[in-house]
C-alpha positions in Angstrom: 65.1 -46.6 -50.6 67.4 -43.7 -51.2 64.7 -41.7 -52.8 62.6 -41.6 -49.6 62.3 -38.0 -48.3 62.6 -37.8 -44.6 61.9 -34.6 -43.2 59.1 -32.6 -40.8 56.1 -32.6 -42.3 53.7 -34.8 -44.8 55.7 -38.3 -45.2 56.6 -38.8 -48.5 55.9 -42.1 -51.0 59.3 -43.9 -52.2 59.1 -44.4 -55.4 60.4 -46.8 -58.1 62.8 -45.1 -60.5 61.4 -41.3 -58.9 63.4 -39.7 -62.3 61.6 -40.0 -65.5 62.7 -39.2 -68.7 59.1 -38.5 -70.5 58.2 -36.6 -73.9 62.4 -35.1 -73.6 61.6 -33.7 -70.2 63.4 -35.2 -67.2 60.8 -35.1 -64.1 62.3 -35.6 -60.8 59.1 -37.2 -58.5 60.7 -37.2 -55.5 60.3 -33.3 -55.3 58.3 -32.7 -58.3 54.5 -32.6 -59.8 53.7 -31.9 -63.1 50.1 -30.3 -63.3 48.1 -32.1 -66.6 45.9 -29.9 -68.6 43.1 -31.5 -70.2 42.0 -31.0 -73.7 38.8 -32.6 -74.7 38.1 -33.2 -78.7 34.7 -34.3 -78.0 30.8 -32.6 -78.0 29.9 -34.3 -75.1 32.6 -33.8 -72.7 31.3 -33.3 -68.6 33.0 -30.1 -68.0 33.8 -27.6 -71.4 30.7 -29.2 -72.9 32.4 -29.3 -76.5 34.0 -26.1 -76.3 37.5 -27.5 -77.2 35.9 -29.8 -80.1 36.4 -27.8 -82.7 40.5 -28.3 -83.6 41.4 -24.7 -83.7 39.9 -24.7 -80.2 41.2 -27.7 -78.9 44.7 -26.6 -80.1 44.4 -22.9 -79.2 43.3 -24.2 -75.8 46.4 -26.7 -75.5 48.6 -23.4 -76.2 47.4 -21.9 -73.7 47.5 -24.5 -70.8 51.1 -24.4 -72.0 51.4 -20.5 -71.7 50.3 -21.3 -68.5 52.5 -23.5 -67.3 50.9 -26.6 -68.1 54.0 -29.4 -67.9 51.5 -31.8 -69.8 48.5 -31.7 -72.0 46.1 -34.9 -71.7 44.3 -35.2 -75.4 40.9 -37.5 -75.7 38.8 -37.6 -78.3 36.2 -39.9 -76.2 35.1 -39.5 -72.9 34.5 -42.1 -70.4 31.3 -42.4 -69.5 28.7 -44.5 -71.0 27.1 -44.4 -74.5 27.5 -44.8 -77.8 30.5 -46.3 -79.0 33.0 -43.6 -81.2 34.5 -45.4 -84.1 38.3 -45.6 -83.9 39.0 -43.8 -87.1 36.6 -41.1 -85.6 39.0 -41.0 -82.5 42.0 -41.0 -84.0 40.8 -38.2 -86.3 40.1 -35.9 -83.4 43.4 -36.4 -81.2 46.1 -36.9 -84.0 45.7 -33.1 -85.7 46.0 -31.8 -81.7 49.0 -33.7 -81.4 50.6 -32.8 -84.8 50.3 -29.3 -83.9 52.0 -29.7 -80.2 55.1 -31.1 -81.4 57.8 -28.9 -80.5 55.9 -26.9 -77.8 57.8 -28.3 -74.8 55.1 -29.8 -72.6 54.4 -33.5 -72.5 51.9 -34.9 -74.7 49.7 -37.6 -73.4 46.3 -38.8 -74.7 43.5 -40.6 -73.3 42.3 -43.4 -74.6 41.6 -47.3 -74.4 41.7 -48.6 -77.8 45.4 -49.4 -78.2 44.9 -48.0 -81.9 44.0 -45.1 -81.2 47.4 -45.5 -79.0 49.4 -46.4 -82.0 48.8 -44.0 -84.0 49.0 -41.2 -81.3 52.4 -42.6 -80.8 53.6 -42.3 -84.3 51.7 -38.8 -84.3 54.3 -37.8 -81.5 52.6 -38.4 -78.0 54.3 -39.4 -74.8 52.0 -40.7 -72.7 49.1 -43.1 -73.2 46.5 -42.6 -70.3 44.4 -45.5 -70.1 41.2 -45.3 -67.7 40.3 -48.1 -68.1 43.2 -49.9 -66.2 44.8 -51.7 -69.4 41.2 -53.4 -70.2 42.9 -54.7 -73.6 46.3 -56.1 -72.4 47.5 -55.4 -76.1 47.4 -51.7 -74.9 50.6 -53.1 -73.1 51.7 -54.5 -75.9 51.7 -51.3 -78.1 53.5 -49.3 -75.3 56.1 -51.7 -74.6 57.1 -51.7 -78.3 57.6 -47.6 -77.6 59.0 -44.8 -75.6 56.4 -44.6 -74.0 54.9 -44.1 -70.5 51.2 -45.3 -69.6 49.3 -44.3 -67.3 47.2 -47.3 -65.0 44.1 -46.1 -63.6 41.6 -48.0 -61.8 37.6 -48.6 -63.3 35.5 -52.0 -62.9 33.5 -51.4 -66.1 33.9 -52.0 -69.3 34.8 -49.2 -71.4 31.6 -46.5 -72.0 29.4 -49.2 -70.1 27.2 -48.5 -67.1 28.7 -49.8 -63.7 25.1 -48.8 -61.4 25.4 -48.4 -57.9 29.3 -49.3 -57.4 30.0 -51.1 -54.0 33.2 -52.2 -52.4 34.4 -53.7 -49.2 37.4 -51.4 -48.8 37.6 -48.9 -51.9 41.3 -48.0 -51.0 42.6 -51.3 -50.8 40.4 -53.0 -53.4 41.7 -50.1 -55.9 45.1 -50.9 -54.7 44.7 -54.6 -55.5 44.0 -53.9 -59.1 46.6 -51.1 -59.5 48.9 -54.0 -58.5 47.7 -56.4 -61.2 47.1 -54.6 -63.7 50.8 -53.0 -63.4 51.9 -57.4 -63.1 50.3 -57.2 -66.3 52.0 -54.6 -68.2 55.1 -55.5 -66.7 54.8 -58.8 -67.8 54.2 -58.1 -71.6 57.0 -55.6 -71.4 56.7 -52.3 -70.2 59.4 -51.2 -68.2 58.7 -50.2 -64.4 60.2 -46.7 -65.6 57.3 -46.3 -67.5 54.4 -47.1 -65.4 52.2 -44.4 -63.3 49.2 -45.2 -61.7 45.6 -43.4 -61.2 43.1 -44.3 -58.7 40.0 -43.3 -60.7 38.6 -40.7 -58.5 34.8 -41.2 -59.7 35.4 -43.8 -62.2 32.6 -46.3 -61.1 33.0 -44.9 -57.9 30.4 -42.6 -55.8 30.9 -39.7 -53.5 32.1 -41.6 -50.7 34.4 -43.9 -52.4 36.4 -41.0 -54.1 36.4 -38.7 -50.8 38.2 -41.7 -48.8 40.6 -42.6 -51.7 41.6 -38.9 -51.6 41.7 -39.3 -47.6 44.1 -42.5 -47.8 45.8 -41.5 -51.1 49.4 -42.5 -49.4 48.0 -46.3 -49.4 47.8 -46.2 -53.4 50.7 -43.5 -53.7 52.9 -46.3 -51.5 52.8 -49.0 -54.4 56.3 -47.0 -55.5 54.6 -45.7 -59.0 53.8 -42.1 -59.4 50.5 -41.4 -59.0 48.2 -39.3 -61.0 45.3 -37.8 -59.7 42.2 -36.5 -62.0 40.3 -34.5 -59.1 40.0 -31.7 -61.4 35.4 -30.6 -61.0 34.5 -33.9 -60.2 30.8 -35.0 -59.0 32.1 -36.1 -55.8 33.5 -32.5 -55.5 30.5 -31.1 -56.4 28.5 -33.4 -54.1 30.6 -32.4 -51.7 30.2 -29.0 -51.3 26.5 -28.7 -53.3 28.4 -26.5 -56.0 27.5 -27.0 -59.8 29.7 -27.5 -62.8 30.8 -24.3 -63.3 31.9 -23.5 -59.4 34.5 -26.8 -58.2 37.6 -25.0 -58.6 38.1 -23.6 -55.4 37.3 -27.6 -54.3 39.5 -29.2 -57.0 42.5 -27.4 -55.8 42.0 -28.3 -52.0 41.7 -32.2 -53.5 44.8 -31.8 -55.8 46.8 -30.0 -52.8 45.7 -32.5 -50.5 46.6 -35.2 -53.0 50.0 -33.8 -53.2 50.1 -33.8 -49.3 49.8 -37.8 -50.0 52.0 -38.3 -52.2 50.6 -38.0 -55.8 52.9 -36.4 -58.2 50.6 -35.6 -61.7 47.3 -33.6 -61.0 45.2 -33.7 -64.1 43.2 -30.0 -64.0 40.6 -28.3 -66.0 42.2 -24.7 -64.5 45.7 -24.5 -65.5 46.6 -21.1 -64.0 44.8 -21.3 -60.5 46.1 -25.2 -60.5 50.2 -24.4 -61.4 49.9 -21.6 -58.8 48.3 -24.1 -56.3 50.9 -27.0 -57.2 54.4 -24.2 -57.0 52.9 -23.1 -53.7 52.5 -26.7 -52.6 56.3 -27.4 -53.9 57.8 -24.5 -52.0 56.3 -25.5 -48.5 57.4 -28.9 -49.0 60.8 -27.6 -49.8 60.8 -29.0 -53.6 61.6 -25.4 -55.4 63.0 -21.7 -53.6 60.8 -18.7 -54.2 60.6 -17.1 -57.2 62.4 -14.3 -55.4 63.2 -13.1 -52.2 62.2 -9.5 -50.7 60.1 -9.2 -48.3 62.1 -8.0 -44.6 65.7 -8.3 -46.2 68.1 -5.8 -46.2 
């Protein structure tokens, strides 16, 4: 446990293998978090609505996360909830080009999906990261990232992929999530994927109401204490918006109190629609935590 932090303040998650090497960038999770941008090549997408469909737009849109000081850019070309079924061609169609064109930017390049395909080729295409929220549903997902570089992301959902899952209930959200984490990362381990490339999500919202998310956020350090990093997608959720009776368009202010509070618990990856205000958030959160110095130092010196 010599990667435990032990000092006033928030107590801090050990974690297995804390130093990651991911996408040529060496991450140091024991005083690090990487802020995830998200860049949706869909027309249905909850939050941009399609505006990052278009490829000029999703790729102009990945630039500028990365001007921002996005550290990673999340690419999905088909959104969780429920409906129709996108053909995997069709998917790998609308993430591949993004990726193509990120090569060589510097920022990690992860994509969202669940058909381990659509992982393939986004692998050959030059991605890091395979983020799949729907908890390794196909174990050959494994299998495709254990025959890479790889790291894949865990995250926790009960339904089948782009299937209803009405009315969720649980006994104990917190430690029910953490029960499948724990599987589900049994499972990848056990068709190969090393423990150095394993992060876990707890699926704030996926098949999960407003309750459920608000007291995973409130007991984060109970899924952030498996030893994994953990990634957190707070970013305008419904359970934020439920929250504080604010629409679509007016969660950011709540998003970065969840991802900052997150942090507090121990995650290390906040996925975020609002790169600037979130990497401001996340540097702040670093500095009081004593993970980076100032950016300079003025203020009542000599």
């Amino acid at each position: 446990m010599d990667n435990a932090i032990t000092r006033p303040g928030p107590s801090l998650p050990y974690l297995i293998h804390p130093q990651r090497l991911i996408g040529g960038r060496m991450f140091d999770f024991s005083r690090e978090v990487a802020v995830m941008a998200i860049v949706n090549r869909t027309p249905d997408s909850f939050y941009d609505r399609g505006a990052t469909f278009a490829l000029d737009e999703a790729v102009n849109a990945a630039r500028r996360a990365i001007s921002d000081g996005a550290d990673w850019v999340d690419i999905g070309g088909a959104k969780f909830a429920p409906g129709p079924a996108i053909p995997i061609e069709e998917e790998i169609d609308r993430v591949v080009p993004v990726i193509k064109a990120l090569r060589g930017s510097g920022a990690v390049i992860s994509v969202d999906t669940f058909h381990p395909a659509v992982a393939r080729a986004s692998l050959v295409a030059g991605a890091h990261v395979i983020n799949d929220t729907t908890g390794v549903h196909d174990p050959v997902m494994a299998d495709v990232v254990a025959d890479s570089d790889a790291t894949l992301v865990i995250t926790h959902s009960l339904a089948p992929p782009r299937t209803p899952w009405p009315a969720p209930a649980y006994g104990d959200v917190v430690d029910e999530v953490g029960a499948f984490l724990r599987e589900r990362v049994e499972l990848a381990l056990g068709r190969g994927v090393p423990a150095a490339r394993i992060l876990v999500d707890p699926g704030h919202d996926l098949n999960k109401n407003t309750r459920h998310s608000l007291e995973l956020t409130r007991r984060l350090s109970e899924i952030t204490a498996l030893g994994y990093p953990t990634l957190v997608a707070v970013s305008n959720k419904d359970f934020i918006g439920e929250t504080l009776n604010r629409e679509r368009g007016a969660r950011v202010e709540g998003s970065l109190a969840a991802a900052v509070f997150s942090i507090l618990q121990g995650a290390r990856i906040v996925r975020m629609h609002n790169v600037s205000a979130a990497v401001d958030a996340v540097r702040m959160t670093e500095a009081m935590l004593g993970f980076r110095e100032p950016a300079y130092l003025r203020h009542n010196l000599a």
